[in-house]
SEDO-512919 format. One record per residue: residue number from 1; residue in three letters; y, x, z of N, C-alpha, C, O in turn. Coordinates in steps of 0.2 Angstrom, whole numbers. Each point is the difference from the previous one (the first is absolute). Layout:
! residues N
[rec NUM,"ALA",[Y,X,Z],[Y,X,Z],[Y,X,Z],[Y,X,Z]]
...
//
This chain:
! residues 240
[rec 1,"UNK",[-6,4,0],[6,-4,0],[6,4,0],[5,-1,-4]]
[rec 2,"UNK",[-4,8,11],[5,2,-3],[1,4,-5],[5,2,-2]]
[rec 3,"UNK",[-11,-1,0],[0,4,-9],[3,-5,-6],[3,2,-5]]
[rec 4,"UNK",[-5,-6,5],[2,-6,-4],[8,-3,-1],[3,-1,-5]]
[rec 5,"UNK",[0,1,13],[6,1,2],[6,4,-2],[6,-1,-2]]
[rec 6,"UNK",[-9,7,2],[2,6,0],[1,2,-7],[4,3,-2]]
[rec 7,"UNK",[-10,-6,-6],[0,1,-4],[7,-6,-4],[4,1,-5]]
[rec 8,"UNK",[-5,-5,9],[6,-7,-2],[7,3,0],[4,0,-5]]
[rec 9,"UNK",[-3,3,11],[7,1,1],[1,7,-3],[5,3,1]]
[rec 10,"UNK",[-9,-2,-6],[3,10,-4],[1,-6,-8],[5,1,-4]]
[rec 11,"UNK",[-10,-6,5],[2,-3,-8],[8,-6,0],[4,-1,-5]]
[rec 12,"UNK",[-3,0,11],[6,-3,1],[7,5,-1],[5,0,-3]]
[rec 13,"UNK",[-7,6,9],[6,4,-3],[1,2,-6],[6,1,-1]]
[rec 14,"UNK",[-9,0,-3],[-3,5,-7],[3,-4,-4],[4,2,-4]]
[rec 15,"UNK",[-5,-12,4],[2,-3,-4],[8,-1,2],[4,-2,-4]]
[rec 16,"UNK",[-3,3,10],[8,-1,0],[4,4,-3],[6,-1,-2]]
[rec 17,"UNK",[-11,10,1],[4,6,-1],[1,-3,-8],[5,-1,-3]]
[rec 18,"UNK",[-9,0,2],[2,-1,-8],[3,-7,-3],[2,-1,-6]]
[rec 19,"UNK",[-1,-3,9],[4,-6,0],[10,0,2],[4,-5,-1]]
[rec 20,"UNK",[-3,12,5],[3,1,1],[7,-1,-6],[3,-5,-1]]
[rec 21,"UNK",[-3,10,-2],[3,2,-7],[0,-5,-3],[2,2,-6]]
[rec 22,"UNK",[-5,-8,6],[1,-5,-4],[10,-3,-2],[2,-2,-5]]
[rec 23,"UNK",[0,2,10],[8,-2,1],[3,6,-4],[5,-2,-4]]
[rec 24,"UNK",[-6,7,5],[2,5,-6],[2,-1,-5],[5,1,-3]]
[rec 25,"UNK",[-12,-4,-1],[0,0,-8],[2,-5,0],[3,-1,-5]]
[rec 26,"UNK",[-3,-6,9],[5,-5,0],[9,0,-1],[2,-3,-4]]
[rec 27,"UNK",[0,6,7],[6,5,0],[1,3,-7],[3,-2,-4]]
[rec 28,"UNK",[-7,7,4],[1,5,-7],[1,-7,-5],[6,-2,-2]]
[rec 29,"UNK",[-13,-1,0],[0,-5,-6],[8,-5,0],[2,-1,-5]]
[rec 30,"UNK",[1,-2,10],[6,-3,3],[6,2,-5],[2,-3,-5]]
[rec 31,"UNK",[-2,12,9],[5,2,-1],[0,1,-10],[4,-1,-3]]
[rec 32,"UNK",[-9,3,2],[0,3,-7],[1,-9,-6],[1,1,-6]]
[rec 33,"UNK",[-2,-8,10],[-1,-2,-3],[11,-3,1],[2,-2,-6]]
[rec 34,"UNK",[1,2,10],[6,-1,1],[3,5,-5],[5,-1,-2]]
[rec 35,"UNK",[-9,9,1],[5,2,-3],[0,0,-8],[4,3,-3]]
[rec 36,"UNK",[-9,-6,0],[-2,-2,-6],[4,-6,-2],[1,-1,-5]]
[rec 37,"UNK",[1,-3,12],[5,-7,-1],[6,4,0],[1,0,-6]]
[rec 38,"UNK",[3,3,9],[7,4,0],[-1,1,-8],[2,-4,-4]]
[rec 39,"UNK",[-6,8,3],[0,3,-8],[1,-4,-6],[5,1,-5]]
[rec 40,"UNK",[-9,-7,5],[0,-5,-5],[9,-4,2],[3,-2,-4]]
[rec 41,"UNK",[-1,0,11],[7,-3,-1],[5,6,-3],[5,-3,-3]]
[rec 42,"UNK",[-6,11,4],[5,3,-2],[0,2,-9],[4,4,-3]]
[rec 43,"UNK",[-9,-8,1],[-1,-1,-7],[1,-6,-4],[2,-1,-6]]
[rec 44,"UNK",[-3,-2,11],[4,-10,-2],[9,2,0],[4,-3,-4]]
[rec 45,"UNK",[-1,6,8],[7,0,2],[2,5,-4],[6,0,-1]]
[rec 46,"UNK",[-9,4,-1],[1,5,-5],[0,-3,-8],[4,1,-4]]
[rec 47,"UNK",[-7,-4,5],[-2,-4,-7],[7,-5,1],[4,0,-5]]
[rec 48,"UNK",[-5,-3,9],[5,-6,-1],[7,2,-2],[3,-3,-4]]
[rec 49,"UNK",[-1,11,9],[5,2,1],[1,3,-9],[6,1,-2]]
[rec 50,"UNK",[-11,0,-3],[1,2,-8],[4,-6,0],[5,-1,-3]]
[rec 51,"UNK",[-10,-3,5],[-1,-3,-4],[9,-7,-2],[1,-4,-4]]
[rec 52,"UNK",[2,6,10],[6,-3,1],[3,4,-3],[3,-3,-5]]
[rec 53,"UNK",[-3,11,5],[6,3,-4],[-2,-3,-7],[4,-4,-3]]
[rec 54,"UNK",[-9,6,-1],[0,-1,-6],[4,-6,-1],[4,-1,-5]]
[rec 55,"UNK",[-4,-3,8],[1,-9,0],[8,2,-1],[4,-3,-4]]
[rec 56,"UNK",[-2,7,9],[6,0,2],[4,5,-9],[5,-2,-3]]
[rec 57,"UNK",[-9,6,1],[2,4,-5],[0,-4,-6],[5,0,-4]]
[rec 58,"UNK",[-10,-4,2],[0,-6,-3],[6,-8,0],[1,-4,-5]]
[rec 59,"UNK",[0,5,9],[6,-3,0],[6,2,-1],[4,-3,-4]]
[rec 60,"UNK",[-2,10,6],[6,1,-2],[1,3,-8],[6,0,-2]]
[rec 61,"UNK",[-13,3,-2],[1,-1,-6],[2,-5,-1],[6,-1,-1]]
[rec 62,"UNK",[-11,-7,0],[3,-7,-1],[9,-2,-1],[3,-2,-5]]
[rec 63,"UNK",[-2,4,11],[8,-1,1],[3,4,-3],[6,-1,-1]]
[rec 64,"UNK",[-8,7,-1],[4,5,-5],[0,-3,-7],[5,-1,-4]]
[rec 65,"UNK",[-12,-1,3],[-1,-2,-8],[6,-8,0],[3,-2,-6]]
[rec 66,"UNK",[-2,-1,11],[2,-5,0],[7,0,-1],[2,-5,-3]]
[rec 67,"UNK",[2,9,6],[7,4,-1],[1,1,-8],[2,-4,-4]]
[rec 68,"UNK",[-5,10,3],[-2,2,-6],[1,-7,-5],[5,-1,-4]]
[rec 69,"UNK",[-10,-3,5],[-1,-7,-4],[7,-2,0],[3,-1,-6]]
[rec 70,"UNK",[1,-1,13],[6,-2,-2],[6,1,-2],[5,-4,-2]]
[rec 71,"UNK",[-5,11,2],[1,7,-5],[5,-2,-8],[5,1,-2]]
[rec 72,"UNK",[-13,-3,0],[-2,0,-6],[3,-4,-3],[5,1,-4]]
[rec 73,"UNK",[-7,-9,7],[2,-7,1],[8,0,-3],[3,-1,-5]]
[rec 74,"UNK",[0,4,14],[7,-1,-1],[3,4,-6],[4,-3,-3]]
[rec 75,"UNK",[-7,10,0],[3,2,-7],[-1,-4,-5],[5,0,-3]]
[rec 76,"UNK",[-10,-4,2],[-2,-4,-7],[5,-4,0],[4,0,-5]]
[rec 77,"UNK",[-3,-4,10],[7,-4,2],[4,1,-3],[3,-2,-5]]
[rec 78,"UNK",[1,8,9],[7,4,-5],[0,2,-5],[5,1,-3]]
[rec 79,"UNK",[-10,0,0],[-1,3,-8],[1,-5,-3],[4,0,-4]]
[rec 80,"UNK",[-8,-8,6],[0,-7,-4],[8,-3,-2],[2,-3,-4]]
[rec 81,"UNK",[3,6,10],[6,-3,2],[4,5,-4],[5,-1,-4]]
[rec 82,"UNK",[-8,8,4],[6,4,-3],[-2,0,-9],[4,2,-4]]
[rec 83,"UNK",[-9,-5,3],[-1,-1,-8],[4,-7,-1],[2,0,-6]]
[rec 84,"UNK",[-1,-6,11],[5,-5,-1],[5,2,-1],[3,0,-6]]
[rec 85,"UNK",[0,4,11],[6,0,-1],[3,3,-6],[5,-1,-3]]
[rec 86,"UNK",[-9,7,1],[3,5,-6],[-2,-6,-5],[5,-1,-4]]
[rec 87,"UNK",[-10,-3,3],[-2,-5,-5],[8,-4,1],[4,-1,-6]]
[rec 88,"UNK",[-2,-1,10],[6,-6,-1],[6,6,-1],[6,-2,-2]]
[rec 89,"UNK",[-6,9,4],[6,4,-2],[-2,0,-8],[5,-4,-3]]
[rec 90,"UNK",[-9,7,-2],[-1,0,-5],[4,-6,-4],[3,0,-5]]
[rec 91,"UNK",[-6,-6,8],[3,-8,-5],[7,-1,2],[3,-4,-4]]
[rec 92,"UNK",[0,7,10],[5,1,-1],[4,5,-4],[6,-1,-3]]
[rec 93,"UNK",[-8,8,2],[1,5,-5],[0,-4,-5],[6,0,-1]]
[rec 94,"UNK",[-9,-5,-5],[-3,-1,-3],[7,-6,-1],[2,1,-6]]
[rec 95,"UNK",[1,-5,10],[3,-3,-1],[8,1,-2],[4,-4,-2]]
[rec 96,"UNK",[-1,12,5],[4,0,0],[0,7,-7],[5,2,-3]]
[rec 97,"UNK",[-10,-1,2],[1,3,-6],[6,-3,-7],[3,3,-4]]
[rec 98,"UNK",[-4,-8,5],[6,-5,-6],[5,2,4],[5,-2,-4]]
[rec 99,"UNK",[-3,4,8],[8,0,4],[2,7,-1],[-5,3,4]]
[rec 100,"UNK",[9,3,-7],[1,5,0],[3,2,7],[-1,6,2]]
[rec 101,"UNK",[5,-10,1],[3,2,6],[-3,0,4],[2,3,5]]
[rec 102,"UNK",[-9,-5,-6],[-8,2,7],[-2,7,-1],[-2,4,4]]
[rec 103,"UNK",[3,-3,-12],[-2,8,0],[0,6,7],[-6,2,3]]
[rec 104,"UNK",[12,0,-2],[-3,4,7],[-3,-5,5],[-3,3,4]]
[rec 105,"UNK",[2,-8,-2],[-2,-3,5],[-8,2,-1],[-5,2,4]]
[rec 106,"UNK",[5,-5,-13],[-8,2,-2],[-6,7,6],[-4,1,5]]
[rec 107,"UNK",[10,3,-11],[-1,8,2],[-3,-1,8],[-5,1,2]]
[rec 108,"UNK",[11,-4,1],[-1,3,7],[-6,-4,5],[-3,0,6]]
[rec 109,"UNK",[2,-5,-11],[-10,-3,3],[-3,3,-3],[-5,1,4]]
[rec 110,"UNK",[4,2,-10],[-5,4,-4],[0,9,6],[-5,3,2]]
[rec 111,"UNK",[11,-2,-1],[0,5,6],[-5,-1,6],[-5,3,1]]
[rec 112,"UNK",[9,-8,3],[-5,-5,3],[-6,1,1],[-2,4,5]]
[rec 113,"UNK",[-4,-7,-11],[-3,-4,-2],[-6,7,-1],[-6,-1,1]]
[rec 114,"UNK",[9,6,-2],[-4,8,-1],[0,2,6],[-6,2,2]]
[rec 115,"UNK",[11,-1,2],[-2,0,9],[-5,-2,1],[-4,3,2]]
[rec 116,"UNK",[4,-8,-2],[-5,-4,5],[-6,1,-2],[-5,0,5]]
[rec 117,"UNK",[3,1,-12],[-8,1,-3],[0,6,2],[-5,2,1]]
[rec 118,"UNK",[11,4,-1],[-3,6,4],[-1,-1,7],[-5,4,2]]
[rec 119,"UNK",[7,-6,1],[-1,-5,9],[-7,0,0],[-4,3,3]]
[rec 120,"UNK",[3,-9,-7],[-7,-3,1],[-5,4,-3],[-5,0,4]]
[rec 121,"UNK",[3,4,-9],[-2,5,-1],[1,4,3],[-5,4,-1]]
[rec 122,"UNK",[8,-1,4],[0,6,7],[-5,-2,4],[-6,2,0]]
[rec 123,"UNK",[10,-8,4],[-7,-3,8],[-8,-1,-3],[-5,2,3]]
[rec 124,"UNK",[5,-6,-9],[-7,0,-5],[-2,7,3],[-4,1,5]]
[rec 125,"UNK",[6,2,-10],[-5,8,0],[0,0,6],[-5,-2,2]]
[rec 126,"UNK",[9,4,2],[-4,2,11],[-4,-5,1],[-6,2,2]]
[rec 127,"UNK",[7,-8,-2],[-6,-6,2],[-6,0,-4],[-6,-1,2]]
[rec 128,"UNK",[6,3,-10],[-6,2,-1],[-4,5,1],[-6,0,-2]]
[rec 129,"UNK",[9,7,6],[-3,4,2],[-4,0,7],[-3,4,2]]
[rec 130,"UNK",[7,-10,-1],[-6,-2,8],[-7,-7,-3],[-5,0,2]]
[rec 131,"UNK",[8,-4,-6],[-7,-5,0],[-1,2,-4],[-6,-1,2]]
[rec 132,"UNK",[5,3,-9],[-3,1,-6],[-4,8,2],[-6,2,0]]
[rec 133,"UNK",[12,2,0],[-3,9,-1],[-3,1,7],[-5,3,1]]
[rec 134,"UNK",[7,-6,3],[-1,3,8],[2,8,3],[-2,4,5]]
[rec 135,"UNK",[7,-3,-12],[5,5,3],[4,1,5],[6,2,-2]]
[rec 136,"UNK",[-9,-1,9],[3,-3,6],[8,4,2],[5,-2,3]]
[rec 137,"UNK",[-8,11,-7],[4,6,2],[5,1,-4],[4,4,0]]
[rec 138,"UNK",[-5,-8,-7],[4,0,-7],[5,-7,4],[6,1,1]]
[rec 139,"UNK",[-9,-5,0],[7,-4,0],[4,0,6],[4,-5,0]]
[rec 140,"UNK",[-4,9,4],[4,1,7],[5,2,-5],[4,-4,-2]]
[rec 141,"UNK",[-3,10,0],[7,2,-4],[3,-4,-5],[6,0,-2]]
[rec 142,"UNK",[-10,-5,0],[1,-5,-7],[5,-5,7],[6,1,1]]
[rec 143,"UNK",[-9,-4,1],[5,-5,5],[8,3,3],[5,-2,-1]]
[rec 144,"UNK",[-9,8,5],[8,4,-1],[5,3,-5],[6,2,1]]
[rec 145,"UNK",[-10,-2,-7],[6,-1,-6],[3,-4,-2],[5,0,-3]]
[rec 146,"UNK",[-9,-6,3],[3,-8,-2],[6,0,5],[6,0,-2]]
[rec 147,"UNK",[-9,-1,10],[6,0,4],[5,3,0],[6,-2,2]]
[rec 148,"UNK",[-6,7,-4],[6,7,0],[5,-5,-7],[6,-2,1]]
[rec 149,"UNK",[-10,2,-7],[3,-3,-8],[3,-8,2],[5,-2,-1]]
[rec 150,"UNK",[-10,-1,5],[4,-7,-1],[2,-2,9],[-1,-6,1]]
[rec 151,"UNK",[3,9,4],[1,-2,6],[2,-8,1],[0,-2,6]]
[rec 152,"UNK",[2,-1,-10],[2,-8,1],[-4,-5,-3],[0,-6,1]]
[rec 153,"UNK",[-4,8,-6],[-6,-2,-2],[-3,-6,2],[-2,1,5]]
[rec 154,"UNK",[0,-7,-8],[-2,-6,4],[-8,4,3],[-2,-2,6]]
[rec 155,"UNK",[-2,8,-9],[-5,2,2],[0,4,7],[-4,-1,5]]
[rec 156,"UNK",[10,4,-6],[1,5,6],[-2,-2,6],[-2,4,4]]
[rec 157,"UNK",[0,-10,-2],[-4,-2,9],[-6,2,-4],[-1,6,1]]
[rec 158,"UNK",[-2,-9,-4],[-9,3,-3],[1,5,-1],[-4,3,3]]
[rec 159,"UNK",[7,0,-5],[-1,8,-4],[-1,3,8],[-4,5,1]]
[rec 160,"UNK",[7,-7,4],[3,4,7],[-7,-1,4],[-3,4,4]]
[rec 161,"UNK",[0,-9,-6],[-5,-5,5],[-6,5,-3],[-4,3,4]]
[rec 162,"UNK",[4,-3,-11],[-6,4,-2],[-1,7,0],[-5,3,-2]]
[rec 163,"UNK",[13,0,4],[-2,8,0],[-2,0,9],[-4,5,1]]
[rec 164,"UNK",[6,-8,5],[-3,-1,5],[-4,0,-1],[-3,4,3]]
[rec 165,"UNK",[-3,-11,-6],[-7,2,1],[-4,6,-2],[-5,1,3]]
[rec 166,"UNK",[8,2,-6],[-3,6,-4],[0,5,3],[-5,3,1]]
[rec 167,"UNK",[12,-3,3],[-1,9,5],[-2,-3,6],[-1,4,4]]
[rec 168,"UNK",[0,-12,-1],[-3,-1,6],[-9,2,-1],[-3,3,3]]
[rec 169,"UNK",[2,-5,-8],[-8,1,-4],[-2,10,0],[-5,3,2]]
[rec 170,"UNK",[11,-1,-5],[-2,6,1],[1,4,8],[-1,6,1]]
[rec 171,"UNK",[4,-11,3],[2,7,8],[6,-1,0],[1,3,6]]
[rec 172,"UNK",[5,-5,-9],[6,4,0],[3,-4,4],[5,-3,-3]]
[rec 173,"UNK",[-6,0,9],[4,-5,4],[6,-1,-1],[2,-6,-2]]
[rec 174,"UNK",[3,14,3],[6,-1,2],[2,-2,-8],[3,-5,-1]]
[rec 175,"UNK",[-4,8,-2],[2,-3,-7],[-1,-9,-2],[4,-4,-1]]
[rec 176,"UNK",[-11,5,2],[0,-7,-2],[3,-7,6],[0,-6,-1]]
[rec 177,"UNK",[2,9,6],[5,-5,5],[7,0,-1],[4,-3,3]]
[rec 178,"UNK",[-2,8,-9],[5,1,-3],[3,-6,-4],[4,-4,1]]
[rec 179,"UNK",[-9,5,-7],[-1,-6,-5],[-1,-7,2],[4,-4,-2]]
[rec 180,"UNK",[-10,2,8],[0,-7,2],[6,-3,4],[1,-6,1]]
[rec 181,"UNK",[3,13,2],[7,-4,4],[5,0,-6],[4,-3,2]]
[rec 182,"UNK",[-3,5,-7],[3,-1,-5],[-1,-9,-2],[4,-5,-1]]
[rec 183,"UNK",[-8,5,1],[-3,-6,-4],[4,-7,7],[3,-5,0]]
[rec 184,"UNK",[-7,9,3],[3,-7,8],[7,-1,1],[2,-5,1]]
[rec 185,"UNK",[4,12,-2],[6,1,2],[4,-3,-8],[4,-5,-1]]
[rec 186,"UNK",[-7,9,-2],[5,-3,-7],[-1,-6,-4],[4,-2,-4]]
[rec 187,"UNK",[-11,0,5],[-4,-5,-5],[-1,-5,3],[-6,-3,0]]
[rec 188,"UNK",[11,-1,5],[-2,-4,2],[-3,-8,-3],[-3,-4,3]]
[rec 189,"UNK",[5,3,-9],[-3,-4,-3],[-6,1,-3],[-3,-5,-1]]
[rec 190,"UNK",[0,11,-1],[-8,2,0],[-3,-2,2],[-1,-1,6]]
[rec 191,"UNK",[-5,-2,-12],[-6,-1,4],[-4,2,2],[-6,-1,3]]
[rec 192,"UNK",[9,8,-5],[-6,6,4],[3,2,6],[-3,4,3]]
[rec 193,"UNK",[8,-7,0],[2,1,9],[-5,0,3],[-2,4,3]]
[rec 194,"UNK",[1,-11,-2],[-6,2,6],[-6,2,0],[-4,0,5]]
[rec 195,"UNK",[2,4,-11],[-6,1,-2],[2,10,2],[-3,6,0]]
[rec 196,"UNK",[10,-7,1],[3,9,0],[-2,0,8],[-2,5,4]]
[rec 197,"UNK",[5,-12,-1],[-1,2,8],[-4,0,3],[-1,3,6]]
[rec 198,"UNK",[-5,-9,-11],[-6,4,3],[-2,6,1],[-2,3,5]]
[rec 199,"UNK",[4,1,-12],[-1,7,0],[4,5,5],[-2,6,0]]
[rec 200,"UNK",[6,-8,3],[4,5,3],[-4,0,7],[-2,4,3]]
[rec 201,"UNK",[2,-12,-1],[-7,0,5],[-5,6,2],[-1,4,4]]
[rec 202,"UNK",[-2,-7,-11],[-7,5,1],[2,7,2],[-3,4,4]]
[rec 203,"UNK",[10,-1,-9],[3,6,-1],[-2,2,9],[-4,4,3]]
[rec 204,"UNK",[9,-9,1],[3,3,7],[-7,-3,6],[1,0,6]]
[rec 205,"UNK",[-6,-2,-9],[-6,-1,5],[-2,8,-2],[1,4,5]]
[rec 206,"UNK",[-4,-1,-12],[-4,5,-3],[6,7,5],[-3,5,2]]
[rec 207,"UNK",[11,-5,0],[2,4,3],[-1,-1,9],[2,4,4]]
[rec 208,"UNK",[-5,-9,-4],[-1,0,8],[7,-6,3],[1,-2,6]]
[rec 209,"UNK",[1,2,-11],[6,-6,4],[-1,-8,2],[4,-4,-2]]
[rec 210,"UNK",[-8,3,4],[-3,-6,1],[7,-5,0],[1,-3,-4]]
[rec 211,"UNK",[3,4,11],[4,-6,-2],[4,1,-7],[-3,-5,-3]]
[rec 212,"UNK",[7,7,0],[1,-2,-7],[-4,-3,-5],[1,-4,-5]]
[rec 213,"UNK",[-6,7,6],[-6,-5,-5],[1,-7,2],[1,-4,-4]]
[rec 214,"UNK",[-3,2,11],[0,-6,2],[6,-3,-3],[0,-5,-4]]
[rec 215,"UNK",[6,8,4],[4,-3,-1],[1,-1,-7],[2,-6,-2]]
[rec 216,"UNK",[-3,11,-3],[-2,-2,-7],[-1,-6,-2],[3,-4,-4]]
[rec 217,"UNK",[-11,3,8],[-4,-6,-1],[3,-7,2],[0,-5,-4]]
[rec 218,"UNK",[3,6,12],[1,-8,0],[9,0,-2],[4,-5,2]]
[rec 219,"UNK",[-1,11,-6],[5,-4,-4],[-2,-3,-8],[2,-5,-3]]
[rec 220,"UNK",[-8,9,1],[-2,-3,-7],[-5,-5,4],[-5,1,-3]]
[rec 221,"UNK",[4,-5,7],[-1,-8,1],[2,-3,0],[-2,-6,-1]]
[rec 222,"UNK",[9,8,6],[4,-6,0],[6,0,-6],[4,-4,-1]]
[rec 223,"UNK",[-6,9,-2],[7,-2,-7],[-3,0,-6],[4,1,-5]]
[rec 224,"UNK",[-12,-2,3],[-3,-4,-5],[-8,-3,3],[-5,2,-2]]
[rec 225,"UNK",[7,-6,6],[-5,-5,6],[-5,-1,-8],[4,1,-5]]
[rec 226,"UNK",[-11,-3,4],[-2,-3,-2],[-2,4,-7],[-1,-5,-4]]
[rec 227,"UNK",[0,12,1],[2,4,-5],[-4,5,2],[-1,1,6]]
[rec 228,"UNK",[-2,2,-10],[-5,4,-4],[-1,6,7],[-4,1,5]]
[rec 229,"UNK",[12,1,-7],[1,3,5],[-1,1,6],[-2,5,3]]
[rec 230,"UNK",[5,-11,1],[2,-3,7],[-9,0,3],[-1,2,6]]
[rec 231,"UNK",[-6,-4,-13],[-4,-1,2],[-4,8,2],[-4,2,5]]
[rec 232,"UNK",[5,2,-9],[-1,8,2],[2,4,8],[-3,3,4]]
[rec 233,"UNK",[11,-7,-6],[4,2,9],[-4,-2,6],[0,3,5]]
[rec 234,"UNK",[-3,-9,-6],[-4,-2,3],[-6,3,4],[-3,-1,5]]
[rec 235,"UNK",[1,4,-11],[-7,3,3],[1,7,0],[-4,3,3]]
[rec 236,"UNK",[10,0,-5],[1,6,2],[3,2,9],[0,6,3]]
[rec 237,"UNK",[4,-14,-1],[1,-1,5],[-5,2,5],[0,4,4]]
[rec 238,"UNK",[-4,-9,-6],[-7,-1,5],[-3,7,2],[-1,0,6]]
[rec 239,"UNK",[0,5,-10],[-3,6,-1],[3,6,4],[-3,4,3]]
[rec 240,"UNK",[10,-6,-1],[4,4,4],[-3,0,9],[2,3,5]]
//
């Protein structure tokens, strides 16, 4: 009996020594499985974190392409207007040719009349070297020689607007906040204003000035509420 006794209690300890270390590998397996969870969320937030810039870069092309679009628009417009009007100068030439006393009057619309086709083919050739050639570094000097040749220009706010976008596109802050306050200060009937102060905006967020950007924004929403624009300042608000 006590041999039997005696054999019990070496297999009792024996199986304890070895059951011991079971919480160990409970632990090890634990921790190794919490750190496989860390791993996978810092790939989910990684992922998601692309996955918002790309989203983010994707929109601001959009909005670029969409300026550009209005760009465009508004030039066809004045091209439509300025082929009227030279058209009803013309039938007026045309009328006054029976009268010799119109003669210099003639002269000095056909003067006129040669201007303006050099006007309007100036800004043509810079603006086709941004949407047609996509000569981005050709047309920055093109727009600053229109400006310089015709400074009163019905184009001169776009010509100003679009050599801003060009040196903001290339890095040149301080130049291209140059051009878009030209556009705000002098152009106030433009309708590339608020699309310039958007741009000055972004100019003085991109220099670290947060308040003037704010301020940028909520002046182009309250002084074109409801506009292409105002809806940009919006979101560029939120972002600050």
């Amino acid at each position: 009996m006590k041999v039997a006794a005696l054999i019990a209690a070496i297999s009792l300890t024996t199986g304890a020594a070895f059951a011991a270390p079971a919480p160990v590998e409970d632990i090890a397996t634990t921790s190794s499985s919490i750190n496989t969870r860390v791993a996978q969320l810092e790939r989910i937030i990684k992922a998601k974190q692309q996955s918002e810039y790309d989203m983010q870069q994707r929109l601001d092309a959009l909005q670029q392409d969409v300026l550009d679009l209005r760009g465009l628009t508004e030039q066809q417009g004045y091209q439509i207007n300025q082929m009227l009007q030279r058209q009803r100068q013309l039938y007026d030439d045309i009328a006054n040719l029976t009268n010799a006393a119109a003669a210099p009057k003639t002269n000095e619309a056909t003067e006129q009349a040669s201007s303006s086709l050099g006007e309007t083919a100036s800004y043509e050739k810079a603006v086709n070297l941004v949407l047609k050639d996509r000569k981005y570094d050709d047309a920055i000097p093109a727009f600053r020689q229109f400006i310089d040749e015709y400074p009163n220009s019905t184009y001169a706010a776009n010509a100003n607007y679009w050599l801003g976008q060009l040196l903001y596109n290339k890095g040149d802050l301080a130049q291209a906040q140059m051009a878009f306050t030209t556009v705000v200060e002098k152009y106030k009937e433009s309708t590339k204003r608020a699309d310039s102060m958007v741009k000055l905006g972004m100019i003085a967020k991109k220099q670290g000035n947060t308040a003037s950007a704010r301020k940028f924004y909520q002046n182009v929403i309250k002084e074109y509420a409801n506009s292409a624009a105002a809806r940009i300042a919006e979101q560029k608000l939120a972002e600050l």
